[in-house]
C-alpha positions in Angstrom: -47.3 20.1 -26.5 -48.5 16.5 -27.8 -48.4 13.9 -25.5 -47.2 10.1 -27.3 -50.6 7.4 -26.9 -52.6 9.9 -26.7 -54.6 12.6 -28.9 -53.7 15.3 -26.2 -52.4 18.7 -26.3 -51.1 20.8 -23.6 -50.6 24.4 -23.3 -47.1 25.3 -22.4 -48.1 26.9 -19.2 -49.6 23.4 -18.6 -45.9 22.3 -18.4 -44.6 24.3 -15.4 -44.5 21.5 -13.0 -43.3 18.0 -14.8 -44.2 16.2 -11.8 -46.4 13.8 -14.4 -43.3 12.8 -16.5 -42.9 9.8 -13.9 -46.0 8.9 -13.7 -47.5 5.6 -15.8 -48.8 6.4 -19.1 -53.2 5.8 -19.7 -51.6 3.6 -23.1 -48.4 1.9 -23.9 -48.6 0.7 -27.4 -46.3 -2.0 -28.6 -44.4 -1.0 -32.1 -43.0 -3.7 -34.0 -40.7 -0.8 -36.4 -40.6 2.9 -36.1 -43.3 3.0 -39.1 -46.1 0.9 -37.5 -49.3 2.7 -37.9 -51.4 -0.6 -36.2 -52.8 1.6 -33.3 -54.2 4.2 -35.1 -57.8 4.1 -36.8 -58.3 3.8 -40.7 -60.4 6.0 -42.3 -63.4 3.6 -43.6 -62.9 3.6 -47.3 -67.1 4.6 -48.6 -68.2 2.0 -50.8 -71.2 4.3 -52.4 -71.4 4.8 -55.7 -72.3 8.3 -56.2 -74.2 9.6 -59.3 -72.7 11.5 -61.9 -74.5 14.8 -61.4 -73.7 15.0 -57.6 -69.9 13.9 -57.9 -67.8 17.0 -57.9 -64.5 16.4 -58.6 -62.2 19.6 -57.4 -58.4 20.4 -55.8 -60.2 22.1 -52.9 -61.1 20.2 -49.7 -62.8 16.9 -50.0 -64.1 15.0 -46.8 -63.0 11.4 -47.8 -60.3 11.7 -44.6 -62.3 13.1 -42.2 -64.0 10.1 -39.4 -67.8 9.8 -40.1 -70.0 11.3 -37.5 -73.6 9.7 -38.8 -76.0 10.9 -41.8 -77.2 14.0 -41.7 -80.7 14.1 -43.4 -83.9 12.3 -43.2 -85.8 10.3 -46.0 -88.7 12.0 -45.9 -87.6 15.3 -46.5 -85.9 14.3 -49.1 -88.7 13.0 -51.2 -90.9 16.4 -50.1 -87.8 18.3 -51.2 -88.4 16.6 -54.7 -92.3 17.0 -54.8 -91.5 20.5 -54.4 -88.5 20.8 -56.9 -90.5 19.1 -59.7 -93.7 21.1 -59.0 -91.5 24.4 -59.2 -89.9 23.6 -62.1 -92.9 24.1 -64.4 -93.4 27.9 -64.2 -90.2 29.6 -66.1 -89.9 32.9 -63.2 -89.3 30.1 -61.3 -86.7 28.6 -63.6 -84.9 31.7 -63.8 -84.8 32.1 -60.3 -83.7 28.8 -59.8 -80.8 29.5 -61.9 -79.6 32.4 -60.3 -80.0 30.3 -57.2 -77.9 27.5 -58.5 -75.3 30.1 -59.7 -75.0 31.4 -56.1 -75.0 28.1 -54.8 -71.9 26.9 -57.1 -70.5 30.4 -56.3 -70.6 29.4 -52.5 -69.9 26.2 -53.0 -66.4 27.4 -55.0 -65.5 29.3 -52.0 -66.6 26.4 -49.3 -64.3 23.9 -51.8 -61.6 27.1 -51.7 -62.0 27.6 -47.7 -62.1 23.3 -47.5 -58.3 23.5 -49.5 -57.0 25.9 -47.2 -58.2 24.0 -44.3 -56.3 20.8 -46.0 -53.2 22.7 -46.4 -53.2 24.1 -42.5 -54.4 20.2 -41.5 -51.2 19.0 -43.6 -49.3 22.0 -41.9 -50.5 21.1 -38.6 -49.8 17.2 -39.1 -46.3 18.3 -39.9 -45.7 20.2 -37.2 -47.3 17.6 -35.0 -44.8 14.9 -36.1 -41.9 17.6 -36.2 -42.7 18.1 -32.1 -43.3 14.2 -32.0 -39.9 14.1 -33.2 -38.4 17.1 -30.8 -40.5 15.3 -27.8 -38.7 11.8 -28.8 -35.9 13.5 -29.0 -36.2 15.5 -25.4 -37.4 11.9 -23.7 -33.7 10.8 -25.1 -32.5 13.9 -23.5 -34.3 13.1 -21.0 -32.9 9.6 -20.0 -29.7 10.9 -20.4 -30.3 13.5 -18.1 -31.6 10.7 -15.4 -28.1 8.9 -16.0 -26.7 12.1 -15.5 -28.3 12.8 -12.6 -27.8 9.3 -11.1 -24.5 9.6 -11.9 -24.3 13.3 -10.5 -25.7 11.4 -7.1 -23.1 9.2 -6.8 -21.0 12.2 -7.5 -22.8 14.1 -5.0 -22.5 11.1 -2.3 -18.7 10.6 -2.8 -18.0 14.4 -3.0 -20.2 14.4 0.8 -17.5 11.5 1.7 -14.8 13.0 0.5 -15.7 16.5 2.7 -16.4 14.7 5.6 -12.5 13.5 5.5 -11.9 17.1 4.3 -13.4 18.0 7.3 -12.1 15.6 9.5 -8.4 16.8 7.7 -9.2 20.3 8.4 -9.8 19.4 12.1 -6.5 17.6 12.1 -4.7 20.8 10.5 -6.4 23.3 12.9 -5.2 20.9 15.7 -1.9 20.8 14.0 -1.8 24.5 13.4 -2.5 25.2 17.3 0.1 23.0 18.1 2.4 25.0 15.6 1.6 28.0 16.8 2.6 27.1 20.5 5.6 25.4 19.0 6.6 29.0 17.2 5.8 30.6 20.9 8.4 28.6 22.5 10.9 28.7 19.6 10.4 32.7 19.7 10.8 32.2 23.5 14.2 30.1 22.7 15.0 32.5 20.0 14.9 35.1 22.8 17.6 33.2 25.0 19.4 32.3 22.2 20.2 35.9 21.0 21.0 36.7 24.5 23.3 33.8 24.5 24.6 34.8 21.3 25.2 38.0 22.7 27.8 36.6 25.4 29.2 34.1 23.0 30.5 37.5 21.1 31.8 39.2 24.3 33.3 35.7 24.9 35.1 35.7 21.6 35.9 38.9 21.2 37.7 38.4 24.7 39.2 35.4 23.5 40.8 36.8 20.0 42.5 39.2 22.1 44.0 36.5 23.7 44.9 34.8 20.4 46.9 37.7 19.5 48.4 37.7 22.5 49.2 34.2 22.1 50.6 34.4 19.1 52.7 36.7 19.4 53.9 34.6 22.2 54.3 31.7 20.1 55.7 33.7 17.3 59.2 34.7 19.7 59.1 31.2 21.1 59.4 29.7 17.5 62.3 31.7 16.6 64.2 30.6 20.1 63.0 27.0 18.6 64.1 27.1 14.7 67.3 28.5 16.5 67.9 25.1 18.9 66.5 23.1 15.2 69.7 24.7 13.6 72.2 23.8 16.0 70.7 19.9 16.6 70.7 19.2 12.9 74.3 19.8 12.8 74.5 17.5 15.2 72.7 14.6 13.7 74.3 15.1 10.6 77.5 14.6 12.0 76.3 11.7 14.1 74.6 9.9 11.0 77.6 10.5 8.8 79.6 8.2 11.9 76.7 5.5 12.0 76.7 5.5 8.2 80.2 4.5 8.0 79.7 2.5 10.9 76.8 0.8 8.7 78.9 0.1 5.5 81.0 -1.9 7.4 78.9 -3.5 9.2 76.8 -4.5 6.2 80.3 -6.1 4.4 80.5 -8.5 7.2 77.1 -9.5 7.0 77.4 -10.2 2.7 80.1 -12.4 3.5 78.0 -14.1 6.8 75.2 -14.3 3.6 77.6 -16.1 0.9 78.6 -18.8 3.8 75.2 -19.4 4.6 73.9 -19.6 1.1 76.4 -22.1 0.3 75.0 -24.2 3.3 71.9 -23.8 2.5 72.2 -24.7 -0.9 74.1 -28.0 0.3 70.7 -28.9 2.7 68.5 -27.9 -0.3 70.8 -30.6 -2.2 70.1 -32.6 0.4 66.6 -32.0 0.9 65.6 -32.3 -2.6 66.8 -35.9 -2.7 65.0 -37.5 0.7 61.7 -35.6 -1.0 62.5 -37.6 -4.0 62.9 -40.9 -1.7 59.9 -40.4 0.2 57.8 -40.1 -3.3 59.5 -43.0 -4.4 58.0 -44.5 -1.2 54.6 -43.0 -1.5 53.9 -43.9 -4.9 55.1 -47.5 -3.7 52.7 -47.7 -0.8 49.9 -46.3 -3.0 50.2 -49.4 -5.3 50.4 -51.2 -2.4 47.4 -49.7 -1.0 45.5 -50.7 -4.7 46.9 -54.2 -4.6 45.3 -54.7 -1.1 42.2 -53.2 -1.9 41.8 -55.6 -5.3 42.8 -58.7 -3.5 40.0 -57.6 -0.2 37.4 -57.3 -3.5 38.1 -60.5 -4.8 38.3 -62.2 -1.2 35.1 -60.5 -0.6 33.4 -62.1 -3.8 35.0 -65.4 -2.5 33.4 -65.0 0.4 30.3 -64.0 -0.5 30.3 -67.2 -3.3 31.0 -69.8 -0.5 28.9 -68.2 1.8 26.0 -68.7 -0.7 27.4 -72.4 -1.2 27.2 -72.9 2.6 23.4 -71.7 2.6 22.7 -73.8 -0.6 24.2 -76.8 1.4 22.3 -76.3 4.5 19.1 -76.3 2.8 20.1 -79.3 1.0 21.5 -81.1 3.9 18.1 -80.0 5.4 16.1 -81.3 2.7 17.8 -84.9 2.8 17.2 -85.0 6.5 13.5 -84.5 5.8 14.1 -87.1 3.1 15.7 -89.7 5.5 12.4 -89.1 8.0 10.1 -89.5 5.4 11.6 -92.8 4.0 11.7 -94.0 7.7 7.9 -93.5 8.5 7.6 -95.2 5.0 9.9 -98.0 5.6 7.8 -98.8 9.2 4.9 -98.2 7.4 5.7 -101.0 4.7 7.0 -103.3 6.8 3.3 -103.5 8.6 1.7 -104.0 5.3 1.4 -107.2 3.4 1.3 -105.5 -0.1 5.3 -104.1 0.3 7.7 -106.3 -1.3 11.3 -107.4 -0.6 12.4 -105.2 -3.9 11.3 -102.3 -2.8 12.6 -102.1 0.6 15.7 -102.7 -0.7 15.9 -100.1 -3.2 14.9 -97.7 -0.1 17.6 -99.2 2.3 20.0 -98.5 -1.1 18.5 -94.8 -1.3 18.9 -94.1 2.1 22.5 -94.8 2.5 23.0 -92.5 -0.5 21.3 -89.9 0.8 23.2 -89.9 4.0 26.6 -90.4 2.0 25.3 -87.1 0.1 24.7 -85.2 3.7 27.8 -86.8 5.4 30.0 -85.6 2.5 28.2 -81.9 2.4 29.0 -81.8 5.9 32.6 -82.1 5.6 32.2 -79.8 2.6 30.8 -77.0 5.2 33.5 -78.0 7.6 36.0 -76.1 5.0 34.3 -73.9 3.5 33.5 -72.3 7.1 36.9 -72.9 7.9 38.2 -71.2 4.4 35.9 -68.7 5.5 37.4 -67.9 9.0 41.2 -67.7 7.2 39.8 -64.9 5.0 38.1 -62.8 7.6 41.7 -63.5 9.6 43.5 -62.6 6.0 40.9 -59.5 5.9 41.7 -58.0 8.7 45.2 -58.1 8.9 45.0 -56.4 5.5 42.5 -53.8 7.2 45.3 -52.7 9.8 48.2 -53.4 6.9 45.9 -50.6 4.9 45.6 -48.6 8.3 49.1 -48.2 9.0 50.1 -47.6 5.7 47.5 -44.8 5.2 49.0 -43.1 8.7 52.6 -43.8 7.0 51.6 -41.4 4.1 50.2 -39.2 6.2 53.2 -38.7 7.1 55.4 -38.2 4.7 53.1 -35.8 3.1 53.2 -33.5 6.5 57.2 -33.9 6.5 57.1 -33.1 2.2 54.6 -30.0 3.1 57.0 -28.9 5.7 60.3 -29.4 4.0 58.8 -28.1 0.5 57.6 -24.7 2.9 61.0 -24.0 4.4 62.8 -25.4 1.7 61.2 -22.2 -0.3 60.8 -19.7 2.3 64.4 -19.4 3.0 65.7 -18.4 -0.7 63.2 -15.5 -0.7 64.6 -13.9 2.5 68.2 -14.6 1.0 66.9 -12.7 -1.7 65.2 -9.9 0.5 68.2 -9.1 2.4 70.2 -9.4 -1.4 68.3 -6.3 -2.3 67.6 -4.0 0.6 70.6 -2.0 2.1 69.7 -1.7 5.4 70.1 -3.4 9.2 65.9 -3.9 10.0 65.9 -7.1 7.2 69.2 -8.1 8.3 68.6 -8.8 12.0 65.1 -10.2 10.7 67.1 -12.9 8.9 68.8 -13.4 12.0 65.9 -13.8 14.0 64.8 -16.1 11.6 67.9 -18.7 11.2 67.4 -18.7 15.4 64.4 -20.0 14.9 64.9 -22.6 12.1 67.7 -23.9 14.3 65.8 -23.9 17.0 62.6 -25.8 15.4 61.4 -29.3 15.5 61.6 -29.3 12.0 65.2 -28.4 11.4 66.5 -30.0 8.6 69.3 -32.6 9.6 
């Protein structure tokens, strides 16, 4: 398994206890995109220029990717290595040898570039699987935070369900309690079901005992009815001769009262008459005392205006009169004030003496104006409230008349209809109810005369 931030891998049986998942990370790199290659190291790009006979150019492995670890030879031994390669170069054995040499050495050199290719391709095969379980391992840390939501969720869960089965238990408590109490409650209804069986039981005898009774009874009733339907016979024979009598009795009775009807309709129709024209007088005399009434009441408006206009005059007056009189003082305290000083002259004390006696012309003459305005005044109010009690008895007056027009129009109109009752039904009940009822018209305060 390869662990993000860091060039670790871990065994699978490594992974048996993922008490480390929690636990901070040695690196957190920051990633500006999900292609930023900032924290890993470059390869150092080799700026030697090699010589043409040592570069080898081949499709096999080349080292350019691989990190540099140091050089790996010593300047000296390079230089012997080239005393000796020039001194052996001279003898042609050695040539030959050389050659074969060289062949074997580009022989093993094939296979090294051969073995370095194959170790490219498993490198590339390993870097894809690496970032194929970089991929699986970002996936499973999605996965994985989902699963923590999960489970927090699966907490709460786990917390309400606890809740919930603590009122479950509590419920089941209740039930049990409630099932106890059921069970005695089916003991005692067994118990009652006991007695009542027992009772039943009785009941049974009892009405057993008491159909034979029935029976008896009914057999009793049944001779008892035929004694009665016999007696039913014998009095209906009797009533209908005795109805027959009263029916005749009835007939005749009912002619005298049709022509007791016609008289009384004809007197009736006389006080209707009668009737018909003192309701037309006493319109005649409401409608009268109405306008009447209207008159008043638009001759107490206009008094009231009157009154109201004088009564402003009066006030308007007052002030005047008031006003002069503080005139009057003031002209006094000037008049004794001039005649103390030398600089007042003759003229002008005349003209004062002149004003003054104006001024108390002006207040003697609103005085008497006052005088009849106020008593003006007092004739209205004595005007105004004989026309108050004038209105007030007049009002009572139509009061009056309407009760005595309610009562006559009432009576006037109940008294046809029972005419007309006792017209159509044949019978005595709505005759002596017609009866009782010209008693009591004769007999009432409101009887017409």
């Amino acid at each position: 398994m390869f662990v993000p931030g860091s060039s670790i891998l871990i065994s699978p049986s490594a992974t048996g206890d993922l008490y480390w998942i929690h636990a901070p990370p040695p690196f957190v790199p920051t990633l500006k995109s999900d292609d930023d290659t900032s924290n890993f190291d470059e390869p150092e790009k080799n700026s030697r220029v090699l010589s043409s006979t040592c570069q080898l150019k081949s499709a096999g492995f080349s080292g350019e990717d691989l990190p540099f670890v140091g050089f790996s030879f010593i300047k000296a031994l390079g230089i012997l290595r080239s005393e000796s390669v020039i001194s052996s170069v001279d003898s042609p054995a050695k040539v030959s040898s050389m050659e074969k040499k060289l062949l074997l050495k580009s022989k093993e050199l094939q296979d090294a570039q051969d073995k370095c290719h194959k170790m490219e391709q498993e490198m590339t095969r390993l870097h894809r699987r690496v970032s194929e379980v970089e991929a699986v391992l970002s996936q499973k840390e999605v996965e994985l935070k989902a699963s923590e939501t999960q489970r927090s969720l699966l907490e709460q869960d786990l917390a309400t369900y606890i809740t919930e089965c603590s009122e479950y238990q509590a419920q089941v408590e209740e039930m049990r309690l409630m099932m106890n109490q059921l069970e005695e409650d089916l003991i005692s209804a067994r118990r009652r079901s006991d007695l009542y069986e027992s009772e039943l039981r009785e009941s049974r005898l009892a009405a057993e005992e008491f159909k034979r009774k029935a029976t008896e009874c009914h057999n009793k009733l049944q001779k008892i009815n035929t004694e009665q339907q016999a007696k039913i016979q014998e009095l209906q024979e009797k009533l209908t001769k005795e109805l027959e009598e009263k029916h005749r009795e009835a007939q005749i009775a009912a002619q005298h009262l049709e022509l007791q009807l016609k008289q009384k309709e004809q007197f009736y129709e006389e006080k209707l008459k009668v009737l018909e024209n003192q309701m037309k007088k006493d319109l005649a005399d409401k409608e009268a005392l109405e306008n009447m009434l209207r008159r008043h009441e638009e001759e107490a408006r206009e008094k009231c205006k009157v009154l109201a206009e004088q009564k402003a005059m009066i006030n308007a007056m007052d002030s005047k009169i008031r006003s002069l009189e503080q005139r009057i003082v003031e002209l006094s305290e000037a008049n004794k004030l001039a005649a103390n000083s030398s600089l007042f002259t003759q003229r002008n004390m005349k003209a004062q003496e002149e004003m003054i006696s104006e001024l108390r012309q002006q207040k003697f003459y609103l005085e008497t104006q006052a005088g009849k305005l106020e008593a003006q005044n007092r004739k209205l109010e004595e005007q105004l409230e004989k026309m108050s009690h004038q209105d007030h008895t007049d009002k009572n007056r139509l009061l009056e008349l309407e009760t005595r027009l309610r009562e006559n129009h009432i009576d006037g109109f109940l008294y046809p209809i029972l005419i007309m009752l006792s017209s159509w039904s044949g019978c005595g009940v709505e005759n002596k109810r017609l009866a009782t009822y010209n008693d009591q018209l004769s007999h009432s305060p409101t009887a017409y005369d």
